[in-house]
C-alpha positions as CSV (number, residue, x, y, z in Angstrom):
1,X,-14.8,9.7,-3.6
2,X,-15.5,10.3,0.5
3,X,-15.5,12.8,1.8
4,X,-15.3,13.1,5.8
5,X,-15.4,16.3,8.2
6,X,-14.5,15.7,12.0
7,X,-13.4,18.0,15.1
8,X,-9.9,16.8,15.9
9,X,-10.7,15.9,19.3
10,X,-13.8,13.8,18.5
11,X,-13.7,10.0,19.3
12,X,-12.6,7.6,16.7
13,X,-14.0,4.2,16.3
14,X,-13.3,1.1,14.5
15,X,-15.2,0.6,11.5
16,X,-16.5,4.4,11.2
17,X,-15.1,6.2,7.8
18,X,-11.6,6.6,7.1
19,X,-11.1,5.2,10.5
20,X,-7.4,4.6,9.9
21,X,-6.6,8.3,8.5
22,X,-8.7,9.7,11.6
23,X,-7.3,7.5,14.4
24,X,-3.2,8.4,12.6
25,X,-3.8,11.8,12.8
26,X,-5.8,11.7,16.3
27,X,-2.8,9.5,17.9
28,X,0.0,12.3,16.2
29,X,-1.9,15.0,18.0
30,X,-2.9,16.6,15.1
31,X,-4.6,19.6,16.5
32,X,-4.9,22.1,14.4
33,X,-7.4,22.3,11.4
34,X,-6.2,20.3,8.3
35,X,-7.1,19.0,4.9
36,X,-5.8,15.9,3.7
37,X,-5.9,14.3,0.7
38,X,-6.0,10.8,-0.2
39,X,-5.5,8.9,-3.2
40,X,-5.0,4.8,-4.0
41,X,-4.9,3.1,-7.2
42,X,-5.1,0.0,-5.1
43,X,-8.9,-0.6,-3.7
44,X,-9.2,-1.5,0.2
45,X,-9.1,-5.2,0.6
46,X,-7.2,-5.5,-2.4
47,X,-4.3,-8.0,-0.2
48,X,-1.4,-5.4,-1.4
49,X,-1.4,-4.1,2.8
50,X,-3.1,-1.2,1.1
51,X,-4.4,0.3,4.6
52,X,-1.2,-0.4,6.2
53,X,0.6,1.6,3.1
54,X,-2.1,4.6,3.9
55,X,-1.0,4.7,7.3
56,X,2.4,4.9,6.9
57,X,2.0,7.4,4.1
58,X,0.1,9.7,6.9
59,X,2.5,9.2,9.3
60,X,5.0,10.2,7.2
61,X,3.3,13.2,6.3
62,X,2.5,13.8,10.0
63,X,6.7,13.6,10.5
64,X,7.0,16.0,7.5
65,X,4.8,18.8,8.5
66,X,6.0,18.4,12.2
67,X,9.0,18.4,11.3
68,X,9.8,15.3,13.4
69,X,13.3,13.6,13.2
70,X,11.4,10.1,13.1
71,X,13.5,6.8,11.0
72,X,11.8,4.6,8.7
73,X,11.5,2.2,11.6
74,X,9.7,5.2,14.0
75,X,7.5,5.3,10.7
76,X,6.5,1.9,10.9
77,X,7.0,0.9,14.1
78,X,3.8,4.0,15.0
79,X,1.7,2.8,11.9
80,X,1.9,-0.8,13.1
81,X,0.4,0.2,17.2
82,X,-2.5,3.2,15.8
83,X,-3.3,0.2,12.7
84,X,-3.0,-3.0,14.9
85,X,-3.6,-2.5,18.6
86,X,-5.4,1.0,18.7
87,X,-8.1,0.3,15.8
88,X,-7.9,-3.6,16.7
89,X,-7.5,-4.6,12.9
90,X,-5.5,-7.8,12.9
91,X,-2.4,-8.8,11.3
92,X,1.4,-8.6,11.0
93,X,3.8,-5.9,10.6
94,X,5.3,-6.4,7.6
95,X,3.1,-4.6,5.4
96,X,4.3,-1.3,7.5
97,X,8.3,-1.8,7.2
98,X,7.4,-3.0,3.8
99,X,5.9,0.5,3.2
100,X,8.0,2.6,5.4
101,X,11.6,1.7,3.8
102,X,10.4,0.8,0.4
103,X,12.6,-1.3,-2.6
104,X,13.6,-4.5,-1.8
105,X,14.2,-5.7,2.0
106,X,15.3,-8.6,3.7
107,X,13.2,-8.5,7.3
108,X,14.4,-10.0,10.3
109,X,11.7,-10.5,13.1
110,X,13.2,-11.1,16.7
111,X,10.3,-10.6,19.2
112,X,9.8,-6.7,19.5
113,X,13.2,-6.1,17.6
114,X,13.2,-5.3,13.8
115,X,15.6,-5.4,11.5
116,X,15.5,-4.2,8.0
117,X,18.5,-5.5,5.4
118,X,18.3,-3.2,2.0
119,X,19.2,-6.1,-1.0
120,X,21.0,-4.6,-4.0
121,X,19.2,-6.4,-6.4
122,X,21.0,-6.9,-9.7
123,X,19.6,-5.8,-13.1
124,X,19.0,-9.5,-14.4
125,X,16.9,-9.9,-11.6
126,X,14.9,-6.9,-12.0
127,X,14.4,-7.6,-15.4
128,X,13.5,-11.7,-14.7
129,X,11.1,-9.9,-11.9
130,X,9.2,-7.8,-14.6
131,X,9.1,-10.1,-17.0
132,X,7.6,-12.9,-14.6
133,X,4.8,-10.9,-12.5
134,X,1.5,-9.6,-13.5
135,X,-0.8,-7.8,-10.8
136,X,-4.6,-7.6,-12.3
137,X,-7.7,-6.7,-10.2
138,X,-10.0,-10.2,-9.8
139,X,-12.8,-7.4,-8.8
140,X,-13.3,-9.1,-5.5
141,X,-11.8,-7.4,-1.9
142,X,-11.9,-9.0,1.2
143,X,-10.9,-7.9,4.5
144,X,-7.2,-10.3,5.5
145,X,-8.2,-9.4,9.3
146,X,-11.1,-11.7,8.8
147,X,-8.7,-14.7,7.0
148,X,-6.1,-14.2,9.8
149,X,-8.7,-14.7,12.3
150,X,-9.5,-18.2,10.8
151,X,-6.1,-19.1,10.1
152,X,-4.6,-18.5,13.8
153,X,-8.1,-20.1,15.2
154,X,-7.1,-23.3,12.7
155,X,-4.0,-23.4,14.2
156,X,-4.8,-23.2,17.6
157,X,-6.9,-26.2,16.9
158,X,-4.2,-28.2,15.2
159,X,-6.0,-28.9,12.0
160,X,-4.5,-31.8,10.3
161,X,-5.3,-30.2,6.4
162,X,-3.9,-27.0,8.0
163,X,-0.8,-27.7,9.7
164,X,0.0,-30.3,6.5
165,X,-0.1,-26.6,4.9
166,X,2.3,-25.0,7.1
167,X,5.0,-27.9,7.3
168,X,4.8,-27.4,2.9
169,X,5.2,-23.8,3.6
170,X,7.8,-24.3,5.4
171,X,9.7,-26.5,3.2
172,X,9.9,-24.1,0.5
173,X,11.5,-21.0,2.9
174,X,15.1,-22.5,2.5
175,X,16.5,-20.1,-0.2
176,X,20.8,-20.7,0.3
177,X,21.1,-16.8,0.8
178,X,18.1,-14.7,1.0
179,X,20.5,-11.7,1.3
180,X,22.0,-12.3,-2.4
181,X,18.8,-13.0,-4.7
182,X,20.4,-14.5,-8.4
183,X,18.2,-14.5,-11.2
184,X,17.8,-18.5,-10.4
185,X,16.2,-17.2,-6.9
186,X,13.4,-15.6,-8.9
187,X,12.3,-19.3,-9.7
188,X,12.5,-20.3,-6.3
189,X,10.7,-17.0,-5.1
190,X,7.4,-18.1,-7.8
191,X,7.4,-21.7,-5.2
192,X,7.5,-20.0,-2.6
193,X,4.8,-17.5,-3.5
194,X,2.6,-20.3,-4.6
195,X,3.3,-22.4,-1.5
196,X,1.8,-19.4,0.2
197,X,-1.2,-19.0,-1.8
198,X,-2.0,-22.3,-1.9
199,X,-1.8,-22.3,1.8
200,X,-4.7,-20.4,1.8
201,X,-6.6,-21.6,-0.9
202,X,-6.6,-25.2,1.2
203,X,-7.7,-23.7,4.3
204,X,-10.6,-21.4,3.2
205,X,-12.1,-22.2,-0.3
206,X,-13.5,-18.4,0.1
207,X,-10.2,-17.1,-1.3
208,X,-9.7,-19.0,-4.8
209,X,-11.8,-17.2,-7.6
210,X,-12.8,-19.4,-10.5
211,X,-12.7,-17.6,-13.8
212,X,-13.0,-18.8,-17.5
213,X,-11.5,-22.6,-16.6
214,X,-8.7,-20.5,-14.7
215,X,-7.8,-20.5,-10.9
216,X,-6.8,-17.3,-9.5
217,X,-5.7,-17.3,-6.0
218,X,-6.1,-13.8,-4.7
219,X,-6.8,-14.3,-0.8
220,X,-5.4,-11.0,1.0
């Protein structure tokens, strides 16, 4: 367990402990004194967007006891800046939408806009989903801002074994209807899942775990 004591008004910096839960509740103007408590079953840089979750999950706390009238997307949309461009910690957004709206979304990027499509998934489906998927901890964490780095600086310089990665990638995100998931999508959802892990795995050997004769690919 960590335990951290700060004045509200003290300076937050990256890397410092709990930075995230400090720098949510600094840029919320939290003022007054406070205790908060904090638990994860999920360790940090465990690749579920653990930290992103957290900061959401203070956020919405923040809205609760402020009684703010904030949306899902006011949620996420202030996790994302105090996670991504305040602390500096790389990455994407979907890990806060993800959090903030919960169940099962389809997620439309356009620039700065978001837009978040709730899927009614059927019960077949469910059922395929939790019959299918198994989450286990590898005992290894590592930190995705570090991976993303790499990837985007791989990009930039056109990597043949990396951009072969991305055009397979690619090839794989054609589902007919990613609105109206069938039980025959949960196939096609396993390809593209392993299309994306393998991605990784053939860009940066770091992220494939060898175990017992069996390859587990658990890059954040």
């Amino acid at each position: 367990d960590t335990v951290v004591k700060y004045h509200c008004n003290e300076r937050v910096r990256r890397g410092s402990e709990l930075d995230l839960v400090r720098m949510t509740l600094h840029k919320l103007k939290v003022r007054s004194g406070a205790d908060v408590f904090i638990h994860s079953d999920a360790p940090p840089g465990s690749g579920l967007g653990s930290s992103s979750t957290m900061a959401v999950a203070v956020t919405g706390l923040v809205r609760h006891w402020q009684r703010q009238a904030w949306t899902p997307y006011d949620v996420a949309q202030r996790a994302y800046r105090i996670e991504r461009e305040d602390l500096g910690i790389k990455g994407g957004m979907q890990d806060q939408y993800a959090a903030a709206f919960g169940g099962f979304n389809y997620i439309e990027f356009h620039g700065d806009a978001v837009v978040v499509n709730p899927l009614r998934i059927q019960l077949d489906v469910l059922n395929e989903l939790q019959y299918r998927l198994v989450l286990c901890y590898t005992g290894r964490t590592r930190l995705s801002a570090n991976i993303l780095s790499r990837q985007i600086q791989s990009v930039k310089d056109a990597r043949p074994d990396v951009m072969a990665a991305l055009d397979r990638l690619a090839a794989v995100l054609t589902a007919p209807d990613p609105r109206a998931p069938t039980s025959r999508d949960v196939r096609q959802a396993a390809v593209v899942a392993w299309a994306n892990a393998t991605f990784g795995a053939e860009t940066f050997a770091s992220v494939v775990t060898s175990q017992g004769g069996t390859i587990i690919l658990d890059w954040a």
